[in-house]
C-alpha positions in Angstrom: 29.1 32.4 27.4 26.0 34.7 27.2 24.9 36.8 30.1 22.2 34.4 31.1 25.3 31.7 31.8 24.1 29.8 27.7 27.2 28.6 25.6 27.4 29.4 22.0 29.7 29.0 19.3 32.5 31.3 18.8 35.1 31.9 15.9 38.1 34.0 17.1 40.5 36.2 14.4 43.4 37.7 15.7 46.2 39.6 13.7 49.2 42.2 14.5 48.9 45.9 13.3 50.6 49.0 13.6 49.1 51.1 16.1 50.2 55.0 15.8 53.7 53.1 15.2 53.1 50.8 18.1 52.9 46.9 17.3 49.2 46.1 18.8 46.9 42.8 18.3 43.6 43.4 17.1 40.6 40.3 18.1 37.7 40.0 16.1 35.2 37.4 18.0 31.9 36.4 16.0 28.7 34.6 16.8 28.6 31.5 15.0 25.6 30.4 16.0 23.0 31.2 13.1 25.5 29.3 10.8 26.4 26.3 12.9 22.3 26.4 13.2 22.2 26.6 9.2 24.8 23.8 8.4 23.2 21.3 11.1 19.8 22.3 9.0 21.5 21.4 5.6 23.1 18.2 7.4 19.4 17.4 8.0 18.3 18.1 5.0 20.8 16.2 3.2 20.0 13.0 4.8 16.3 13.2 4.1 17.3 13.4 0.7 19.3 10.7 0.7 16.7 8.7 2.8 13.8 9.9 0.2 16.6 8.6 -2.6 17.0 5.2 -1.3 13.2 4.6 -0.5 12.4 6.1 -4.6 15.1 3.6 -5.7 13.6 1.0 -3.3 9.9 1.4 -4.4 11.3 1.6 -8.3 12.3 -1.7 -7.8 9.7 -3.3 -5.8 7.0 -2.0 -8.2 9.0 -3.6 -11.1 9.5 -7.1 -9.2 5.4 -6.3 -8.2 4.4 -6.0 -11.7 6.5 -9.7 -12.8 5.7 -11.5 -10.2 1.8 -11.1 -10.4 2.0 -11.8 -13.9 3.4 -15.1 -13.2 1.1 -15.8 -10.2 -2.0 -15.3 -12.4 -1.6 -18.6 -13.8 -0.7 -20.2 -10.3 -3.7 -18.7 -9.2 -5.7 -19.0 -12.0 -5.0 -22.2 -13.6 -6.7 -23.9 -10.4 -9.5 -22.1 -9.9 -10.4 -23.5 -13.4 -9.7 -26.9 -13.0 -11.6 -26.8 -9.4 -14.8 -25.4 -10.8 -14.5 -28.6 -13.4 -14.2 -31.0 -10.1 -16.0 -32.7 -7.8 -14.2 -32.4 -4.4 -14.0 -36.3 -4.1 -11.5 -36.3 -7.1 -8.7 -37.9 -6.7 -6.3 -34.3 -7.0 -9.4 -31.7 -5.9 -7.3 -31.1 -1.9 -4.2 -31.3 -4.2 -5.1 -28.3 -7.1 -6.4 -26.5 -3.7 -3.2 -26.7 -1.8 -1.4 -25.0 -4.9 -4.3 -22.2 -5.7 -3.6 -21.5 -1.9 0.1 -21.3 -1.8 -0.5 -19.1 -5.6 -2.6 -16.5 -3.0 -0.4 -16.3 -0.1 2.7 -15.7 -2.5 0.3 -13.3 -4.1 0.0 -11.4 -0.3 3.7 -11.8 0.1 4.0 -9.9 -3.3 1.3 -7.0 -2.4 3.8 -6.2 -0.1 6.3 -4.9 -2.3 3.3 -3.3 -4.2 2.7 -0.9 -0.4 6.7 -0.5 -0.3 6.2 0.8 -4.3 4.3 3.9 -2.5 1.7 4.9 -4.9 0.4 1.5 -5.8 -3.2 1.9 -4.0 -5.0 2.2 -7.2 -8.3 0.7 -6.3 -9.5 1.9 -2.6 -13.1 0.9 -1.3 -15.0 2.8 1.7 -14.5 0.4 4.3 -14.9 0.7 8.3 -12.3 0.2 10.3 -13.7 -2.0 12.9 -14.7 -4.4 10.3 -11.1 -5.0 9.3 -9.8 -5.2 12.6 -12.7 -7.5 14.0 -12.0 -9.3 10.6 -8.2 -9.8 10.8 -8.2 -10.9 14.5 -11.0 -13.9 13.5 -8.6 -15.0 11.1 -6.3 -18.0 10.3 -3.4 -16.1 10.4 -3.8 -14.0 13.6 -5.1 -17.1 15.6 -1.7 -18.8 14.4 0.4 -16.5 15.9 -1.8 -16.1 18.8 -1.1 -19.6 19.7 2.1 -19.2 20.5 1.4 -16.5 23.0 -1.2 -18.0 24.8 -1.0 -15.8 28.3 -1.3 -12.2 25.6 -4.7 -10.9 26.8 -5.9 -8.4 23.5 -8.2 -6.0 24.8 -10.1 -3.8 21.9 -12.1 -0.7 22.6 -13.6 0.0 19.1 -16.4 3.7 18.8 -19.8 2.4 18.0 -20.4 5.8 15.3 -17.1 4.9 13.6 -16.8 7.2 10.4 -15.8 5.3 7.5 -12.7 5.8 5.6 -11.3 5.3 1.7 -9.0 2.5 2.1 -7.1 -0.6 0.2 -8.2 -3.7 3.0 -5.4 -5.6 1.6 -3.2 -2.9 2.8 -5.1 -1.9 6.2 -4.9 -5.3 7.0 -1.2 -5.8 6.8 -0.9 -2.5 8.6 -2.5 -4.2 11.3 -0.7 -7.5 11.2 3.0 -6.1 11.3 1.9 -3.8 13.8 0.1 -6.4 16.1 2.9 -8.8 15.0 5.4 -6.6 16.8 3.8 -6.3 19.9 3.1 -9.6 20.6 6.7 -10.6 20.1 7.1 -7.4 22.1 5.3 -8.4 25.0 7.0 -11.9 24.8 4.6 -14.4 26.7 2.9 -12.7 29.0 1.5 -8.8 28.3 -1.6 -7.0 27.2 -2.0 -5.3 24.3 -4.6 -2.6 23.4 -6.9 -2.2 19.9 -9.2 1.1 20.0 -10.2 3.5 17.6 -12.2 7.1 18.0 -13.5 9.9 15.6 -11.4 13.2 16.3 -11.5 16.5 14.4 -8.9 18.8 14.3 -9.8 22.6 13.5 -6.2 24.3 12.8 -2.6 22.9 11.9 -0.9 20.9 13.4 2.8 20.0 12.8 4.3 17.0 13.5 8.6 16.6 12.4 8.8 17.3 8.9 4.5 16.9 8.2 1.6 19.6 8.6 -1.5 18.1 8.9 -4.5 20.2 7.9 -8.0 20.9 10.0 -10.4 17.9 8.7 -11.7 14.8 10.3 -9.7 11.8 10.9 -10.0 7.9 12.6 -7.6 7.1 14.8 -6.8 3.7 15.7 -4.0 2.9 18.3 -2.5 -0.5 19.0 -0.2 0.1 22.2 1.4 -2.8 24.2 3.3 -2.7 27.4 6.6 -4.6 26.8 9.8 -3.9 26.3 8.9 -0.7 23.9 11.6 1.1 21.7 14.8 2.1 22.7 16.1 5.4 22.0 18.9 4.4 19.5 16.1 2.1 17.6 13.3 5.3 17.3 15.1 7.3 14.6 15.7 4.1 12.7 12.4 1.8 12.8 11.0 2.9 9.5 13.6 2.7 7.7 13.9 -0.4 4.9 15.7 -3.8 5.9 16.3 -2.1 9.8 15.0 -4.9 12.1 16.2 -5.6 16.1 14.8 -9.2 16.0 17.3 -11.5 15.6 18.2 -13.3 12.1 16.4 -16.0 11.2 13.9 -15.6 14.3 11.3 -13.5 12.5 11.5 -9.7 11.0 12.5 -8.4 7.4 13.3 -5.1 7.8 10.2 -4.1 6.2 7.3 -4.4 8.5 7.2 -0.8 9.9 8.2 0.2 6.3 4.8 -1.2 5.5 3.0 0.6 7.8 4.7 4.1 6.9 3.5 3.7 3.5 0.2 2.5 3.7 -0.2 5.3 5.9 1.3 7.9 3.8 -0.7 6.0 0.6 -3.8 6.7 2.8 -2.8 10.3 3.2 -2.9 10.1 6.9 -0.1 10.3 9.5 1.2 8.5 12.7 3.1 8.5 15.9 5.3 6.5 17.9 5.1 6.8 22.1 6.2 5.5 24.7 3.4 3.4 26.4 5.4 3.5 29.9 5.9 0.5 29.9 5.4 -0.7 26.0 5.6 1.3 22.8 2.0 2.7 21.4 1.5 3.5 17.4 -1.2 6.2 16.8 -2.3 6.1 13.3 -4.8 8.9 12.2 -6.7 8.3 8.4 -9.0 10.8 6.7 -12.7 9.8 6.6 -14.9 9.9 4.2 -18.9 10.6 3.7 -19.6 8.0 1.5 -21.5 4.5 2.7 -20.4 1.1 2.2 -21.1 -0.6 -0.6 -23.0 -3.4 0.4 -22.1 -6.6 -1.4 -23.3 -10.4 -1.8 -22.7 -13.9 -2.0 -21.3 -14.8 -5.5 -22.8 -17.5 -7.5 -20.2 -18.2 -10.0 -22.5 -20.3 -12.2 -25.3 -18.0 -12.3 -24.6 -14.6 -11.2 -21.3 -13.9 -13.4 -22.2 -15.6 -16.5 -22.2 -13.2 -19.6 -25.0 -13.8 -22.7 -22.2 -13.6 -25.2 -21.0 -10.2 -24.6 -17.6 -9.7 -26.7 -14.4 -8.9 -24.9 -11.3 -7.5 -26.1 -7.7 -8.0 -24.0 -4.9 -5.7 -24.7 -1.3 -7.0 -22.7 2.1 -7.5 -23.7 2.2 -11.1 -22.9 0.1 -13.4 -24.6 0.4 -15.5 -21.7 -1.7 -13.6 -19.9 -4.7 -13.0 -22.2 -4.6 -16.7 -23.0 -5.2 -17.2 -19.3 -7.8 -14.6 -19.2 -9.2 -16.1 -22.5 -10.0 -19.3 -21.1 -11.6 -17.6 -18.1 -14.1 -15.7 -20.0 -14.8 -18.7 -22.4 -16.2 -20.4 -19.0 -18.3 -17.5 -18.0 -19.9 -17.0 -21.6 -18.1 -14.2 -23.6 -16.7 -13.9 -26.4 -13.0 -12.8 -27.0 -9.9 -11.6 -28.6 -6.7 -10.7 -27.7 -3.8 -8.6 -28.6 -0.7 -7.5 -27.3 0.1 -3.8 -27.8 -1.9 -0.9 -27.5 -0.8 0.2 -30.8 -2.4 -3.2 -32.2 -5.5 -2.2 -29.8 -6.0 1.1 -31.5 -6.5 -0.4 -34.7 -8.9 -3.5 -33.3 -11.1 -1.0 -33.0 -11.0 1.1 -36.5 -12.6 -1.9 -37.7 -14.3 -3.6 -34.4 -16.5 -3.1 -32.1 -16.4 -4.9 -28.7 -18.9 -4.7 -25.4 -16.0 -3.8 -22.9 -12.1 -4.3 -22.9 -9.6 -5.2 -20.6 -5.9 -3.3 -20.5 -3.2 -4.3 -19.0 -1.4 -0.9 -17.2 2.1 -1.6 -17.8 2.5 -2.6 -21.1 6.8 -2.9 -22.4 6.1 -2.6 -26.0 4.5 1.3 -26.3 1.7 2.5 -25.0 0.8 2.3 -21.0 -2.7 1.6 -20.3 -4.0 4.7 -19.7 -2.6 6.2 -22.8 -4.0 3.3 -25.1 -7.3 3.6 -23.3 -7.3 7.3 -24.2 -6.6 7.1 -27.9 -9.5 4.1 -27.8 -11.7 6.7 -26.8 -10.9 9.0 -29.9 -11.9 6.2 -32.0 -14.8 5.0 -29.7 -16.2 7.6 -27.3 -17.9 6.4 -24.3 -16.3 2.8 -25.1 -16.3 0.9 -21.7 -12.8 -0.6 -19.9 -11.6 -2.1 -17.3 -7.6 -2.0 -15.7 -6.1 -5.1 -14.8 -2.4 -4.8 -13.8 0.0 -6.6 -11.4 1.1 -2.7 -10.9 0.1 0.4 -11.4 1.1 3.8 -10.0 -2.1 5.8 -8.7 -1.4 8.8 -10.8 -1.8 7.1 -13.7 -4.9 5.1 -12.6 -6.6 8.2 -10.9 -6.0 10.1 -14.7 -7.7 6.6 -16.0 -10.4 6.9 -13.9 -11.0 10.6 -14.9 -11.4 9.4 -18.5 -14.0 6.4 -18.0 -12.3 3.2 -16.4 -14.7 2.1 -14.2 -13.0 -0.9 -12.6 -9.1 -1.5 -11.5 -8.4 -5.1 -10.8 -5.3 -6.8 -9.4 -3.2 -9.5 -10.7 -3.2 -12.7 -9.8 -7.2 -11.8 -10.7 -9.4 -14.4 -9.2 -12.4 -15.5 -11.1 -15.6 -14.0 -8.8 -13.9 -10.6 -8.6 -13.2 -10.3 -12.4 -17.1 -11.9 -13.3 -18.5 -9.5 -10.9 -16.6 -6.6 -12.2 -17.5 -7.3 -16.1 -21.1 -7.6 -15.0 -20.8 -4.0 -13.1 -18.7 -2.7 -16.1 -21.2 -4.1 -18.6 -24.0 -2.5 -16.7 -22.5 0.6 -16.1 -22.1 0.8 -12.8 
């Protein structure tokens, strides 16, 4: 014990001598306190690494199953969308093809969500304003549905007018928002309120928070807090980690819906907390804004707008599947194609071709990646225009893309407005 009445660690060494030819004990005593201090540190240490491990192995796989499973979905998705545009809807299977082009999309959002657990998969972020997405997502289907089975919840939002606009993925933004309004209406059970606002702040020096320093800039924050049963002290250390879920089996929960909301923040290199509400739980998530405006965009006429004049397309992936797909979509819109499957066999299209614009595929098994055939294409074809179209990519790659001339990243399962519009912008060069 110290003077001021504080324990500390002590190690005690004792051993007999001869003293001046007397037998005598001699007693070392040493503060242990620095290295008990050091080895809880390295205890610490060591189980973030193991955490980071699990989450790297984790998002390895996820980006993998990402990348497969889009593939297949394009032609779920796709498929229909063709057929419908060659229908009137009083044909006998028009609500049928449109009941399995909707089930293609929702197991297409069911699949972006192993894309956000990937970490690194926001390849193609738009300047968007909050408000819009949350004012968006609680108007739609999905939020009313669960809404109606808490009928008493009263939602109150408090949204700044002057908003500042951030860089974001709205896919991910809006799954942010629908695990974490998802949780506190089963949080608040049937009766409860639950609060939606978001504010400009600016902070001008450092500021760390656990194992994160977050520098002086300006940031949105948005905060959902609810006053229900909130998070228990043994559940806090725990409720981002992957498959960890206090709802009972088969009720509702994965494990992954904080998980979720951790990355996309992290993807959106911002931060959050978790408080205690008193009573509730409260999630403060802060995003970096950005200067740029919103793009503003319009009402797609499939049939006019997005027809080409003839334009010639070339598509580079490793399963002909795909490009056949793709093929058939551009045949309807009025270009001309061809296909291969490597980038290798791309490479060489173009010693002795010449093509308007060309689509890659990122994730290619056979060689070359798309980034990597795109920049060999170049050496051949400077200034030759390209678009990505992936069911994965990581952002590294795409960002290094990007530096080099792609002017578009597209999803998979690719719908057909979004890749029309994006070949007319590509085509244009904007």
């Amino acid at each position: 014990m110290r003077k001021d009445g504080t324990e500390f660690p002590l190690e005690a060494n004792s051993r007999s001598i001869n003293y001046f030819g007397k037998p005598a004990r001699v007693c070392i005593l040493r503060d242990l306190s620095d290295r008990v201090r050091a080895e809880k540190e390295k205890l610490e240490l060591q189980k973030e690494l193991a955490k980071a491990n699990k989450l790297n192995a984790l998002g390895m796989m996820a980006g993998t199953v990402a990348h497969d499973l889009n593939n297949i979905l394009t032609g779920v998705v796709s498929y229909p969308e063709l057929l419908l545009l060659q229908m009137d809807k009083s044909d006998r299977f028009y609500t049928q093809i449109t009941k399995i082009q909707e089930a293609g999309k929702r197991a297409a959002a069911v699949v972006a969500d192993l894309v956000v657990l990937a970490r690194g998969g926001l390849s193609s972020p738009t300047v968007e304003n909050i408000n819009d997405i949350i004012l968006t997502y609680l108007e739609s289907i999905e939020h009313k549905e669960r809404l109606a089975n808490y009928p008493n919840v009263i939602i109150q939002t408090n949204l700044q007018q002057n908003l500042h606009n951030i860089c974001c993925s709205h896919l991910h933004i809006h799954k942010m928002l629908l695990n974490l309004i998802g949780n506190a209406l089963e949080a608040v059970h049937e009766n409860g309120l639950i609060r939606i606002t978001t504010q400009n702040c600016k902070f001008t020096h450092p500021l760390s928070l656990d194992c994160e320093t977050t520098y002086p800039d300006d940031y949105v924050l948005v905060t959902i807090a609810d006053n229900g049963t909130g998070i228990s002290k043994k559940d806090i250390d725990h409720i981002f980690d992957p498959f960890y879920s206090t709802k009972k089996m088969g009720k509702s929960g994965t494990g992954l819906g904080l998980l979720i909301v951790w990355n996309t923040v992290q993807d959106h290199n911002g931060w959050l907390e978790v408080k205690d509400n008193n009573p509730g739980a409260k999630f403060e998530i802060y995003l970096p804004i950005t200067n740029e405006e919103i793009s503003s965009t319009k009402n797609i006429d499939i049939n006019h707008t997005l027809r080409g004049n003839g334009e010639t397309i070339l598509l580079i992936d490793d399963q002909s599947e795909q490009n056949e797909i793709i093929e058939k979509i551009l045949a309807g819109l009025g270009y001309k194609t061809y296909s291969v499957t490597s980038g290798k066999e791309g490479i060489a299209f173009f010693r002795s071709h010449s093509v308007d614009l060309v689509l890659i595929d990122m994730i290619m098994s056979n060689g070359l990646n798309g980034r990597e055939t795109y920049e060999r294409i170049l050496q051949v074809r400077p200034g030759q225009k390209a678009i990505i179209i992936s069911g994965y990519s990581k952002l590294k790659e795409a960002q290094k893309a990007k530096a080099l001339g792609i002017s578009h990243f597209l999803e998979k399962p690719v719908t057909i407005p979004k890749l029309g519009l994006a070949i007319k912008q590509a085509l244009a060069g904007n």
